[in-house]
Structure formats: C-alpha cells, structure tokens
N, C-alpha and C positions, 0 to 999 in steps of 0.2 A: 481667447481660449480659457484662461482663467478666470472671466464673469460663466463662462460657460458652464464648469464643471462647479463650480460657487451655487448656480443654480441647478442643476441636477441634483447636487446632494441635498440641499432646500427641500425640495420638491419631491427626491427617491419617491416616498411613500406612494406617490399619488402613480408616477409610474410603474412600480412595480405593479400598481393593481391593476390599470391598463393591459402590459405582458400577461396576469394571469389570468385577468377577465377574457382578455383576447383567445387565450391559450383551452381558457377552460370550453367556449363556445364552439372552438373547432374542434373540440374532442369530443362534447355534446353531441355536432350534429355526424361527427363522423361517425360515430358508435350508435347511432340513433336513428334509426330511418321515419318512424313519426317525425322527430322535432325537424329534422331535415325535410322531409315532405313540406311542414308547415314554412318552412323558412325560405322554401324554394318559391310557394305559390306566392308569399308575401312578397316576396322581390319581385315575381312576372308580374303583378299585379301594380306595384309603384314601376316599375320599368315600364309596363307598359302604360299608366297615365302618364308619365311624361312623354313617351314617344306620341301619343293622342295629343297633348298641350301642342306639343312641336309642330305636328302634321298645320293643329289648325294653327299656329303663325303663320305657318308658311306656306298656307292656302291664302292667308290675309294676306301677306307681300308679297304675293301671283293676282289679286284680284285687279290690278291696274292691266296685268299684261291679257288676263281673261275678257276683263270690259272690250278690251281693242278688239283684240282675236271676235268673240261676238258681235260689236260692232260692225266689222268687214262682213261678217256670215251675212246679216240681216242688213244691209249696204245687196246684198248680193240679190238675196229672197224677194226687195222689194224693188229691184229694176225688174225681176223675172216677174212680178206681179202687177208694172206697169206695165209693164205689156203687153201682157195678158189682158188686162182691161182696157185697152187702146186697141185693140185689133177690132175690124170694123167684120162685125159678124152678118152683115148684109150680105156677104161676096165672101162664096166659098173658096179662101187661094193657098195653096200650099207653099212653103217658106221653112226652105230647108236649113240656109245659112240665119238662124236665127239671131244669132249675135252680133252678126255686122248689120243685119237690117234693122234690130229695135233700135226705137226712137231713145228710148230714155237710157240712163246709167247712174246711179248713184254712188257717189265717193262716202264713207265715212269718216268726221273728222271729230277730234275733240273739241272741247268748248276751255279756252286757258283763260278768258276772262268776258266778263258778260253781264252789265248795267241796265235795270226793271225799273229805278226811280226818277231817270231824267225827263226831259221832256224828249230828246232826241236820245233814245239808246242805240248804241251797238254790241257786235259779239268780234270775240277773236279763237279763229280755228287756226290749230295747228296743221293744216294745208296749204298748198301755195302753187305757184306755178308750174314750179317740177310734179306735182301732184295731178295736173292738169286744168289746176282750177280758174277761172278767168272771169273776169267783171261783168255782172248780173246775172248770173247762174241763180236759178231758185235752190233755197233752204228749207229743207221742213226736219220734223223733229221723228225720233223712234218710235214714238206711239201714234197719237195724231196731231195733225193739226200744220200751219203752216210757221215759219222762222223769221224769214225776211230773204233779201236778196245781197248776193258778195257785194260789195263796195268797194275795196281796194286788195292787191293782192301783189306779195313780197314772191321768194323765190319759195319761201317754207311756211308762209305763213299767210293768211286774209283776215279780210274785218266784215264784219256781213251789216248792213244795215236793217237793223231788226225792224218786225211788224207794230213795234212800241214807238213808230218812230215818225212824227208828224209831215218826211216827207216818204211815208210806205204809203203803195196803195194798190191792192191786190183785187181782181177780178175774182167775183162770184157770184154766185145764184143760189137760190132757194130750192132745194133738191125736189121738193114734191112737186113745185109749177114750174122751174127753170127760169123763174125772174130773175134778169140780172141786177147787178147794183157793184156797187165797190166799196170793198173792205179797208179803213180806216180805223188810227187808234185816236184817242184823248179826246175830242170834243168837248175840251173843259174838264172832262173826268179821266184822268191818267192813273188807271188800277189796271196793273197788268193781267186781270183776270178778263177785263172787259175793249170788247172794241162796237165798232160801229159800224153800221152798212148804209152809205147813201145814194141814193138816185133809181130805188125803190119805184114802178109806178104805184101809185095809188089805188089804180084799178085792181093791182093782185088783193088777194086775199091771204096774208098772212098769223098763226097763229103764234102764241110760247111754245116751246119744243120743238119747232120745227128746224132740219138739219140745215146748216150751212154747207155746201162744197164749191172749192175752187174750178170756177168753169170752163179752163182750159185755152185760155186768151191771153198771154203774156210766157215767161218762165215757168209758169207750174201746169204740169199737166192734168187732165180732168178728172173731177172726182176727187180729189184729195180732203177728207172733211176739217171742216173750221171749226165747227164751233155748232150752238143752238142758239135760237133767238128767246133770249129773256123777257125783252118788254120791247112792244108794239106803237104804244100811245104816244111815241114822239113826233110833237107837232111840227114843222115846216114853214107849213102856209104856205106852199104851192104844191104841184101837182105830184110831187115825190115826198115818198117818205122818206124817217129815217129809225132805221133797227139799232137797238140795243142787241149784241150775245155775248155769253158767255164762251168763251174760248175753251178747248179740247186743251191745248197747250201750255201747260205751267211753263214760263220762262224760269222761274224763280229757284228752279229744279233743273234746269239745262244740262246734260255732262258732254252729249253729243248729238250730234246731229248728220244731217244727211245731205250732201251737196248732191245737183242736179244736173248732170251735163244733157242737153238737149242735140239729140243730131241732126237736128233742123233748124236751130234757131240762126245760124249765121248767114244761111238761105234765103230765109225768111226775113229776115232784117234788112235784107241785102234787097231783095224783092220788093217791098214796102217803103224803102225809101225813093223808089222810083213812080211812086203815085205822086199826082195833082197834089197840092194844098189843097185842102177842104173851106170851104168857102162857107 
C-alpha cells in the first residue's frame, strides 16, 4: 500500500490531467450536440467494423461445418441426377416410390488423408460401416471425374483405393463412338493429371478432345465423365491401341468425395458368380 501511494504522488500530475481531460469531454459532449453527434457516428462506425472483423471469423470457423452441410446437399442432388440418367426412356413406366426403387445413392465423405506421388496411392474417408459403407463401392469426386474404389473399411472410417493406383482399373468408353477400353494409371508416367486407356480397337477412330465416360460395367454407373483424350499416337503393335487423357479430376486438391452405394450390385455379383468359367 505504501509503494502504492509513493507512486500516485510520483505520478499526481499525470492523473490529474486524465480526471480533467476525462471530465472536460463529458461536458463537451454533454452541452454540445455537434461534438456529440460527431462522437456518436465515430464510435458506430469503429463498433461497427469490429462487429464486421468478428462476423467474418466467424464465418471462417463455420466454413468446416458449411463444406459438410454442402457436401450432404450435393451427395443428395447427384443420386437424384443418377437416376434421372439411368432411367430407360424407351418404356414409358410410372414410379411412384422413387426412393426405394433408384439404383444409386451417394454418401458424402471427407478426405482426412490422401497420397498422388506413390506408385500405389490410397485415400482415407471419414466414413465407415456405421455409415453404410462396404468394400468396392465406387468413389468419384464433387465435380467430375472418377476417385477409385473403398478398399478396406473400420466402423468410422475406410481407405479407398485410388484411380492412381497400379492395381485400379475402371471400365470406359469413348462417348462419341461407345468404344470400350479400360482406364489405367502410370504406364511408366505416374502424373496425377494423367492416365491411360487400353484395349482400344484400332478400327475406332479416335481424336484429341474427345470425352472420356465411365460405361456403366463395374461399380460406377454410366456416364460419369473421366477425362479427354490428349494424345492418340501411342504405339502397341497389335490390334489395340493405347490413349493418353488428361483427367477432369485434380487428386491433388481432394477435400471430399462421394461414395456410391449400388442397389444392385450384391445381386449382381451374386448372379455372375454362378456363370461357367470362360474358356
């Protein structure tokens, strides 16, 4: 208490001028309706950029629970859009329970870790079996393109074996002529922008720019595009070619993705393993 009043008497001067500066300003604006007016807008004006600084943090530290929230939306939009493109418009049939009869559904998941430079990459979503998700469900990505297929899956969580991945190998065709072939990555050149198509006949005619889509023969339903073909002139030396494209899908950019539940594929799987061996 005694360093205390030691330094108040030190220092008086400097408070007292505090008290009457303080003193003098409230009686300024109290007797003053200019200076008051002016002292009023200047505070709404710093009050209010800070409550703007604020708002946007705190739109920053929502943008995680926004991505999700959007995510599910557009998870939703694009089963309602498979379907809509899978319906066989030869045969006019009315389908009232629409939800239990489409084929497709898509989960969305986040991407919590996900490797572009290996020879064999994979991906880890934050989905899992409580989730619904189960081993080889196709994966594609929010814009376009394809991902890969689940690989293994925990209670909360899976590993997707990406299309970067020298044992991926996804069924497509050449949208203008319907040639099939099979999508393949690395072939010696492992650039995640780039993959390969082979078993191409020779006979098609294909040029540069032409659309890649997944043909509907495995996990991923038809139509979903890949990529464009960048170069042609890859030689063989037998009756198949082999396509260079460039890929729709940056991996390298991944936040989320879109898992694929099939309501036929366990049918189908189940059906096809009672065929002959092929000879």
């Amino acid at each position: 208490m005694r360093n205390l009043w030691i330094f108040i008497s030190r220092y008086n001067a400097f408070f007292f001028f505090i008290i009457f500066f303080s003193v003098g300003i409230i009686l300024t604006l109290k007797n003053n309706a200019y200076h008051r007016s002016v002292t009023l807008n200047s505070t709404n004006a710093v009050v209010g950029s800070a409550y703007e600084r604020l708002n946007v943090l705190k739109r920053y530290l929502n943008l995680g629970q926004v991505n999700d929230s959007l995510a599910m939306e557009n998870a939703k939009l694009k089963t309602q859009l498979l379907s809509l493109q899978n319906v066989d418009t030869s045969h006019a049939i009315k389908v009232n329970d629409t939800v239990n009869r489409q084929q497709y559904t898509l989960f969305a998941a986040k991407v919590i870790k996900n490797s572009i430079s290996m020879r064999n990459n994979y991906i880890t979503i934050n989905r899992g079996s409580a989730d619904g998700i189960v081993k080889d469900m196709a994966v594609i990505s929010p814009q376009k393109g394809v991902v890969g297929f689940v690989q293994d899956v925990s209670e909360h969580l899976a590993t997707i074996r990406s299309l970067l991945n020298k044992n991926t190998a996804i069924s497509i065709f050449i949208k203008k002529n319907n040639a099939f072939g099979s999508l393949v990555w690395g072939d010696g050149n492992f650039d995640f922008r780039k993959a390969y198509i082979k078993e191409i006949p020779n006979h098609f005619k294909v040029n540069v720019g032409d659309t890649v889509i997944t043909s509907g023969v495995g996990s991923f339903p038809k139509g979903i595009e890949v990529g464009k073909v960048s170069k042609t002139g890859i030689s063989t030396g037998d009756s198949f070619m082999t396509l260079e494209i460039s890929l729709f899908n940056d991996f390298s950019t991944l936040q989320y993705v879109y898992v694929i539940k099939d309501r036929l594929a366990i049918e189908q799987k189940a059906l096809e393993t009672q065929l002959p061996n092929e000879q």
